[in-house]
RODO-2510 file (C-alpha; in nm, 4 decimals, decimal comma):
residues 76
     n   res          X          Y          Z
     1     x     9,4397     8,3320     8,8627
     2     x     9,5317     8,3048     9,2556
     3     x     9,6886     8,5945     9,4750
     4     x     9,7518     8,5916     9,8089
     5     x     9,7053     8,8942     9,9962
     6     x     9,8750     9,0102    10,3527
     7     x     9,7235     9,2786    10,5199
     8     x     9,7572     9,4449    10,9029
     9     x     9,5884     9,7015    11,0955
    10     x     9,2105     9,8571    10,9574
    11     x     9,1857     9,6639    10,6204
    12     x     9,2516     9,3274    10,8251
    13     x     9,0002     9,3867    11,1051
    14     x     8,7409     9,4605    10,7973
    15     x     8,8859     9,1206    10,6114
    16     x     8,8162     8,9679    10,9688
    17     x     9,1949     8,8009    10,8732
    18     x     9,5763     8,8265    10,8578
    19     x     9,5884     8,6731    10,5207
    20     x     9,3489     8,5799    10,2496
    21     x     9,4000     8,3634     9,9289
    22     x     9,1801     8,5106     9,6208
    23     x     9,1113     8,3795     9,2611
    24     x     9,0856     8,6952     9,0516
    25     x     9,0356     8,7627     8,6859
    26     x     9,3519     8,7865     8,4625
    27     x     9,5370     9,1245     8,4017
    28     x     9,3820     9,2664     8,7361
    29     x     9,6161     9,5518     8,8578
    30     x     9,6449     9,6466     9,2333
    31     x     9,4259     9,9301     9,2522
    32     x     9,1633     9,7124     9,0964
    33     x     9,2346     9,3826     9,3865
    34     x     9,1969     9,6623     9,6332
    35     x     8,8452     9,7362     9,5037
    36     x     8,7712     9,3547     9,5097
    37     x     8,8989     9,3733     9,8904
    38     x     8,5871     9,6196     9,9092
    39     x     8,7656     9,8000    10,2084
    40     x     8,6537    10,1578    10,2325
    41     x     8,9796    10,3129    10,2645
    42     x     9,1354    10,5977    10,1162
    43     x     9,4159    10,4465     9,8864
    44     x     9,6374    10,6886     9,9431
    45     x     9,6866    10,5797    10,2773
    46     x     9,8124    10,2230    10,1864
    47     x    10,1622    10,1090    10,0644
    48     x    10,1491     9,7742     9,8719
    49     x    10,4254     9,5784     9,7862
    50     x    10,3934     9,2765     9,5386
    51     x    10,6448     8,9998     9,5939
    52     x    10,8569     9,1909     9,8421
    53     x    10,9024     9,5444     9,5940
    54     x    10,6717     9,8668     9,6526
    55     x    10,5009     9,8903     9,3169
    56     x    10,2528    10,1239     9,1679
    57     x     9,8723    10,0520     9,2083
    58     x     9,8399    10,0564     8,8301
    59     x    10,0800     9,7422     8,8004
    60     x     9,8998     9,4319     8,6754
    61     x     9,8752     9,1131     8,8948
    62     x    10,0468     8,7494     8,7809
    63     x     9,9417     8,4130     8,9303
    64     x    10,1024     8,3546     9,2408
    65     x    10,1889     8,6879     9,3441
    66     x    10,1985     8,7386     9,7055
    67     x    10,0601     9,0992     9,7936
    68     x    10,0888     9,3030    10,1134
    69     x     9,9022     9,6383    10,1873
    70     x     9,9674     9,7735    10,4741
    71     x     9,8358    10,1647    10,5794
    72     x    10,1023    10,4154    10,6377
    73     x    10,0543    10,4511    11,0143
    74     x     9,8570    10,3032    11,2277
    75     x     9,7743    10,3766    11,5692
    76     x     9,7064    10,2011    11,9414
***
């Protein structure tokens, strides 16, 4: 199934991009993309949102869903 992900400060200089399109197994939840990502950040420090709603990292993916994780704070 296809996701595509948004991300901004840390986790997108480690993607090396803004925005990534991914083909991931059925019933994957967030916390489980994130792992996927293989970003070495704590996860506590991100806030996802699936589809434009803040959702918990146990929620389970659909086809199509567009996913943003951005950290808390970043700095400059």
């Amino acid at each position: 199934m296809e996701v595509t992900i948004e991300v901004s400060g840390l986790i997108e200089k480690a993607l090396g991009c803004k925005e990534k399109t991914m083909d991931i197994p059925e019933k994957t939840t967030v916390k489980e993309l994130i792992q996927l990502l293989d970003v070495r950040i704590n996860e506590s420090w991100l806030v996802i949102s699936v589809n434009g709603q803040t959702i918990s990292k146990n929620a389970v993916l659909s086809e199509m869903d567009r996913v943003k994780i951005l950290p808390i704070c970043g700095g400059g």
